[in-house]
Backbone bond lengths (Angstrom), bond angles and torsions (degrees), N, CA, C in turn:
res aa  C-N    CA-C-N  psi(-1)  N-CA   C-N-CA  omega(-1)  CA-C   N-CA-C  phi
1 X - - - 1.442 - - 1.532 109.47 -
2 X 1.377 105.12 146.32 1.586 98.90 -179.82 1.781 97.74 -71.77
3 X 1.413 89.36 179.91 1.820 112.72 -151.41 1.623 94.21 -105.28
4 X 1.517 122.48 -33.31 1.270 134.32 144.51 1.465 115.58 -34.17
5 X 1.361 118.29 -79.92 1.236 134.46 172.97 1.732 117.62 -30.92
6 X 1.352 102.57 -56.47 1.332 123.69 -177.03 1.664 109.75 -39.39
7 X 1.592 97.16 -65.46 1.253 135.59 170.84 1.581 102.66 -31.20
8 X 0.889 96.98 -86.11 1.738 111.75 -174.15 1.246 105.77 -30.23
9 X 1.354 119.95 -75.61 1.266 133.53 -170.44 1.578 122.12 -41.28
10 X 1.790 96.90 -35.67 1.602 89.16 -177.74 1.325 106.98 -111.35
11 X 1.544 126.51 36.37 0.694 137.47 161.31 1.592 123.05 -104.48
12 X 1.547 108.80 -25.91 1.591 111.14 162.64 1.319 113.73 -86.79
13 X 1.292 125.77 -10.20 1.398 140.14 169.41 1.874 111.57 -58.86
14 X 1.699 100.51 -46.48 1.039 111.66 -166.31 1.707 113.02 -59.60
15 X 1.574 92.27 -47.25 1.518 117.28 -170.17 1.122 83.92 -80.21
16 X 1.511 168.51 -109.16 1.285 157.24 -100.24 1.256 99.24 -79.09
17 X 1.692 133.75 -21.52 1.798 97.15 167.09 1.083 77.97 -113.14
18 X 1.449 126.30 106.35 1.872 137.79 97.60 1.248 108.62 -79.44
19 X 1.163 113.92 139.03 1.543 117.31 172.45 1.293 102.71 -111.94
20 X 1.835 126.24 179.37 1.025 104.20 156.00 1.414 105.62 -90.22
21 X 1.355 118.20 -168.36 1.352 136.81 170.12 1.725 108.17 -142.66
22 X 1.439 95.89 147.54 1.671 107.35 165.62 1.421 92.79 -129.38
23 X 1.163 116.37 121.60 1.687 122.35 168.68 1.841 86.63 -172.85
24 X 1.482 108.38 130.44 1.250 140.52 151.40 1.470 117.60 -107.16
25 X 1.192 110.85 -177.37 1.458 119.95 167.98 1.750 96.97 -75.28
26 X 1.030 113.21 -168.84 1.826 137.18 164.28 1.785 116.27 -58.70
27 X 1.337 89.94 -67.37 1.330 93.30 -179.72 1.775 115.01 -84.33
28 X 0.910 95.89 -14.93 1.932 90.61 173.45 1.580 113.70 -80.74
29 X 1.463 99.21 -20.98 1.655 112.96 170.86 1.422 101.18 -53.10
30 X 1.298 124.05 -84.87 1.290 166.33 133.09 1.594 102.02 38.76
31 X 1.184 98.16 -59.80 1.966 130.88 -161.38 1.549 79.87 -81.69
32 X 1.514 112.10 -83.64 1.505 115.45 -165.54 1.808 122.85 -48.16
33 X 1.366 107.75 -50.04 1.831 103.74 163.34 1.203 128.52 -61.06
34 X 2.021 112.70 -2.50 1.526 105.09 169.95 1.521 101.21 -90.84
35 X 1.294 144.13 -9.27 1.095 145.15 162.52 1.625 136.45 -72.71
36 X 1.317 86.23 93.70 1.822 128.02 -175.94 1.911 106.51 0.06
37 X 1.509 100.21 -70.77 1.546 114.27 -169.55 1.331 108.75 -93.41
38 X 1.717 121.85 0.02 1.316 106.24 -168.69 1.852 136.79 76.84
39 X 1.024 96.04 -10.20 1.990 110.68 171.64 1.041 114.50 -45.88
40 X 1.190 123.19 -55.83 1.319 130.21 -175.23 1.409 113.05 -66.96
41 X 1.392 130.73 -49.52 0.983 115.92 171.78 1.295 136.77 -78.35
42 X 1.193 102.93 -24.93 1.846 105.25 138.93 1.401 131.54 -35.99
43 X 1.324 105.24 -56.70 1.569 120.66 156.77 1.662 120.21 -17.35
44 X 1.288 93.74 -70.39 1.568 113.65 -150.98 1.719 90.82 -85.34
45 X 1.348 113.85 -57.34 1.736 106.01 -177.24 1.934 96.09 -37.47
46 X 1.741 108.92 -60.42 1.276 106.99 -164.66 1.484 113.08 -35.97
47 X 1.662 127.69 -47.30 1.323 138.35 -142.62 1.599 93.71 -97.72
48 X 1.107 123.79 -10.44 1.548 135.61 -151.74 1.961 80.15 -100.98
49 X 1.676 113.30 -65.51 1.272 98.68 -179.54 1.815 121.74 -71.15
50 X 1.097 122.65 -14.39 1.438 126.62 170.02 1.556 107.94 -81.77
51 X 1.375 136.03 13.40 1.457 146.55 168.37 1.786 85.46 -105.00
52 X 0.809 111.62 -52.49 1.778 119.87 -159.51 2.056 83.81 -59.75
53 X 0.630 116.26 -71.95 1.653 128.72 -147.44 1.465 109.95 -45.47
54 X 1.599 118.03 -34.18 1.865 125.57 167.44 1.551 106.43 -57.45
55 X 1.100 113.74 -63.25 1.781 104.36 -172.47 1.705 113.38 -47.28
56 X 1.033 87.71 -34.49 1.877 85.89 176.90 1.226 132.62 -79.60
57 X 1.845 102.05 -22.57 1.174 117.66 158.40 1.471 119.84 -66.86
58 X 0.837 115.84 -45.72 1.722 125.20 163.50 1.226 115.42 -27.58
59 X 1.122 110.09 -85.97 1.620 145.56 166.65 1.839 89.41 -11.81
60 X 1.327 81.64 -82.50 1.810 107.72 178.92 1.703 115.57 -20.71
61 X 0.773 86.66 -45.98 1.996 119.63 -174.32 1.289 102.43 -78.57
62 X 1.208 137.98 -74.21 1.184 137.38 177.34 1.498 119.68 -57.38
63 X 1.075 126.96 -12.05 1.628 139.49 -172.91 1.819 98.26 -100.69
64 X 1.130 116.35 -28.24 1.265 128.74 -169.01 1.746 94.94 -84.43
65 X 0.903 122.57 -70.41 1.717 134.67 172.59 1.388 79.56 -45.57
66 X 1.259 133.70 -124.00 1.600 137.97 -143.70 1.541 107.93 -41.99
67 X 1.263 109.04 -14.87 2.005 88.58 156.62 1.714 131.69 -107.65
68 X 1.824 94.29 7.10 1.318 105.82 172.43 1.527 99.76 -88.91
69 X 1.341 114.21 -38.85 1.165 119.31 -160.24 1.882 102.83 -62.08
70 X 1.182 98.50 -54.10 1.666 110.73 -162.32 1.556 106.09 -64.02
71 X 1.613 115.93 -37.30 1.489 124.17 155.93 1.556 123.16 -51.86
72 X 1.067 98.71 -28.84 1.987 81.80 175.76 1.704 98.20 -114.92
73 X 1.273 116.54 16.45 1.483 109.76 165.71 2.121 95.45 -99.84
74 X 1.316 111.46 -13.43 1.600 104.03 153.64 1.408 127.40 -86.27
75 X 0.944 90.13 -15.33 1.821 100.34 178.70 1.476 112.84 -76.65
76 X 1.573 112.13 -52.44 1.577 98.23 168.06 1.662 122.17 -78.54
77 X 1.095 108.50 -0.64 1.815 91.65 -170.91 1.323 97.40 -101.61
């Protein structure tokens, strides 16, 4: 299989199981189910996955360099 191909694939793999999640600590439970309409805890899941989303970008980034890198160290030799 191409290495492209490969790529791709387990890369929509990756992203298609995120699930969501509801899990806080105890007391953020606590705080957030006394709140009437729910906003807040909307809030915080939201900010909880926009904390989540840099490390992967990272990751992302660095995987990108070490397979550009290692590709044009095949290209010249």
């Amino acid at each position: 299989m191409d290495k492209k191909l490969v790529f791709f694939l387990f890369f929509v793999l990756f992203i298609g199981l995120i699930l969501p999640v509801n899990a806080q600590c105890a007391m953020c439970r606590a705080v957030l189910e006394s709140d009437p309409d729910g906003t807040a805890a909307k809030s915080i899941n939201n900010g909880i996955m926009y904390l989540m989303v840099f490390p992967y970008l990272l990751v992302g980034g660095v995987g990108i360099a070490v397979y550009r890198t290692l590709k044009n160290r095949k290209k010249e030799a």
